[in-house]
N, C-alpha and C positions, 0 to 999 in steps of 0.2 A: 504494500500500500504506500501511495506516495504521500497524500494527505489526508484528512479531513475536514470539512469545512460543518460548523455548527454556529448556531444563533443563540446570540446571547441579549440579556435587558444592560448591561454595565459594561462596555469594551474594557474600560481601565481597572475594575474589577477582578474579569476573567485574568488578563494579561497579567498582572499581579499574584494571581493566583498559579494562576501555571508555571510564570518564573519563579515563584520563591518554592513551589513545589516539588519540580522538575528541571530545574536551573537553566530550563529555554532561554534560546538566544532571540530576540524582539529583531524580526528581519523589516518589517514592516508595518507602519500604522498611522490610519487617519483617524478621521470621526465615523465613520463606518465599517472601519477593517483592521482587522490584526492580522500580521503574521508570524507566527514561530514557530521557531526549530528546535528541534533536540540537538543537543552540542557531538560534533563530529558524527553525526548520521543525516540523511538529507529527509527524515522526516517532518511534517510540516501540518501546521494545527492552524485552520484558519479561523479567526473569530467576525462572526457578522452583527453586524448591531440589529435587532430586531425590536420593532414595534406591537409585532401581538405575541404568542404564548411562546417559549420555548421550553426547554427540558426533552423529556425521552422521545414522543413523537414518532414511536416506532423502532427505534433506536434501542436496542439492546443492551449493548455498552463498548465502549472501546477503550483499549488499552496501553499502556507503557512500559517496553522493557526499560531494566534497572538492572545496574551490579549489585553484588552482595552490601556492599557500602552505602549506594543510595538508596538501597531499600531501605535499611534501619534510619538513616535519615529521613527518608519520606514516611516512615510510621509516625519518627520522634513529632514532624510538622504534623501531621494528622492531629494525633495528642497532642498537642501543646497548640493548634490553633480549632481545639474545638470540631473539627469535621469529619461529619454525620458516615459512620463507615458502616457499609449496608451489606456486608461478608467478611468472613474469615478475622483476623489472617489466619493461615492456611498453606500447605505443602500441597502443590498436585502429585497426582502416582511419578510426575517425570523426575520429579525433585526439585523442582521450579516453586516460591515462594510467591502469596501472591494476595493482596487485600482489596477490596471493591469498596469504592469511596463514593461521596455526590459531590458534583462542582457545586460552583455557587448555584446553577442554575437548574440545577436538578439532574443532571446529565450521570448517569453512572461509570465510574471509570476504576478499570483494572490496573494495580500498580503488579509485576510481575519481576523475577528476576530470570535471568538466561540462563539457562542451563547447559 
């Protein structure tokens, strides 16, 4: 997958959230668009500003490989900023480590480490 594009109610919100999260690099942003990347991968998370509902939408969830490192870092932020984790954490059978979070905006997302 090369990106995802999702709608959000607060661009400077999300964009905050996802950089202090997942330590994205801000490739791009107006008043209607974000763009970020994962550092040294060319994946890419676009944020749309939206005016009516956003959240799941049909939307599953989508997720984030992590090393062993930033995973415990992204749990400590989880814990320590309060957000709402809607699974785990958790080991898959692969040995892959892995905890389902909600954005600001309702969106569910898989933090994951590589195996």
């Amino acid at each position: 997958m090369g990106h995802i594009a999702i709608e959000v109610k607060d661009i400077d919100r999300s964009v905050k959230f996802y950089r202090e999260l997942f330590n994205m690099d801000l490739f791009r942003q107006d008043e209607k668009i974000a763009l970020l990347h994962t550092p040294g991968y060319h994946d890419r998370l676009a944020l749309l500003l939206s005016k009516g509902e956003v959240g799941h939408m049909g939307l599953n969830h989508f997720g984030f490989f992590v090393d062993e490192e930033n995973y415990k870092k992204a749990l400590d932020y989880v814990r320590d900023n309060s957000i709402k984790i809607l699974g785990g954490p958790g080991v898959w059978p692969t040995g892959s480590k892995y905890i389902y979070i909600e954005d600001p905006d309702g969106y569910k997302v898989e933090i994951l480490t590589e195996v």
